[in-house]
C-alpha positions in Angstrom: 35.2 -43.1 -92.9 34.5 -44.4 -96.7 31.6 -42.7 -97.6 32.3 -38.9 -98.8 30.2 -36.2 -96.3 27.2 -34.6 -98.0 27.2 -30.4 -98.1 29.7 -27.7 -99.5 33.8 -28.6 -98.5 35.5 -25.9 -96.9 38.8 -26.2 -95.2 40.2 -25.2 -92.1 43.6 -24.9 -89.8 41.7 -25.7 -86.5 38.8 -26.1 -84.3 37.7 -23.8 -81.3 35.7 -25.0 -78.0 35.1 -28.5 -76.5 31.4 -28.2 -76.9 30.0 -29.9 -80.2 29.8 -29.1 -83.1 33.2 -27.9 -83.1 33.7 -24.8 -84.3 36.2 -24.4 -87.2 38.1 -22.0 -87.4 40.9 -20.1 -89.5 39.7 -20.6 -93.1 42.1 -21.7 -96.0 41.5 -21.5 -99.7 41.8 -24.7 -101.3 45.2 -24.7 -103.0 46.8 -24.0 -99.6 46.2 -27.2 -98.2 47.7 -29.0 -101.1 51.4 -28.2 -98.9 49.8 -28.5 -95.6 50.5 -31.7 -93.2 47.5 -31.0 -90.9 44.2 -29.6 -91.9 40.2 -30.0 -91.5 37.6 -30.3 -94.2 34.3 -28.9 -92.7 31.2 -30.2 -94.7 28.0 -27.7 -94.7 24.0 -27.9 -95.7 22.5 -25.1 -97.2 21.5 -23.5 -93.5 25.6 -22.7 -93.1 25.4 -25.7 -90.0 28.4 -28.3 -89.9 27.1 -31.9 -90.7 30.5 -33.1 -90.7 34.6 -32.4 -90.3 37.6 -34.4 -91.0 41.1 -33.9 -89.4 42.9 -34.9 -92.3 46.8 -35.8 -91.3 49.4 -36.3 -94.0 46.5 -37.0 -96.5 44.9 -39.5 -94.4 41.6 -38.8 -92.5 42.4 -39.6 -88.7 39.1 -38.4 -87.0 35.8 -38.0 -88.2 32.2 -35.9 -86.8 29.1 -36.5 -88.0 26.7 -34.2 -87.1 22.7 -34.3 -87.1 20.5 -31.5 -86.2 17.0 -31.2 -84.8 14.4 -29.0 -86.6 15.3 -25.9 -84.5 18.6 -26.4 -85.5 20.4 -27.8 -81.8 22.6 -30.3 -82.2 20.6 -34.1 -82.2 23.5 -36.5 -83.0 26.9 -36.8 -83.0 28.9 -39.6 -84.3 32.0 -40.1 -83.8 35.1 -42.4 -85.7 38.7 -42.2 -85.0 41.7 -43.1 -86.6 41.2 -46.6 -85.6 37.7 -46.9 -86.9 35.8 -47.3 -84.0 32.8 -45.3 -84.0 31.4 -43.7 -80.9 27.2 -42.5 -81.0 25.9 -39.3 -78.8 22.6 -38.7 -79.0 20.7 -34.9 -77.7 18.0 -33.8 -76.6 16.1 -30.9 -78.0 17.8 -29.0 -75.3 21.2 -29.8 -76.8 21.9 -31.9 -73.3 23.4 -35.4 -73.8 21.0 -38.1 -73.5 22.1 -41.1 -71.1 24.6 -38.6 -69.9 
């Protein structure tokens, strides 16, 4: 979790669904995280999609998504790094159904 998402920072209070990409939710301006302990930093290209999100706990960044799309815009990749630093890989298919699942 080093290397700084590409795309436009927004931030959030939560996420909805269990399906990825989560979907964030509940938008905040920027100076209202400064006295937040919990937030999420949502990272977007220019087609409005979410390439990445950070659950950002007492400053620190505890979970990470990456997200890759296919060409159609469904979800291709996903990868995954917790607070521990293990990262976790989930590939799609241009169906949006997991592959190996």
């Amino acid at each position: 979790m080093n290397e700084q998402p590409a795309g436009a920072c927004r931030y959030f209070v939560t996420y909805t669904g269990v399906k990825l990409p989560f979907k964030l939710v509940n938008p905040l301006e920027p100076g209202e995280v400064e006295n937040r302990n919990t937030y999420f930093r949502g990272y977007f290209d220019g087609d409005g999609r979410l390439t990445a999100l950070q659950s950002v706990i007492y400053g620190e960044v505890e979970l990470e998504h990456r997200y890759q799309y296919h060409g159609d815009g469904t979800l291709r990749q996903a990868e995954i790094t917790d607070a521990d630093g293990e990262t976790n890989l989930l590939r799609f298919d241009d169906t949006g159904t997991p592959l190996g699942a």
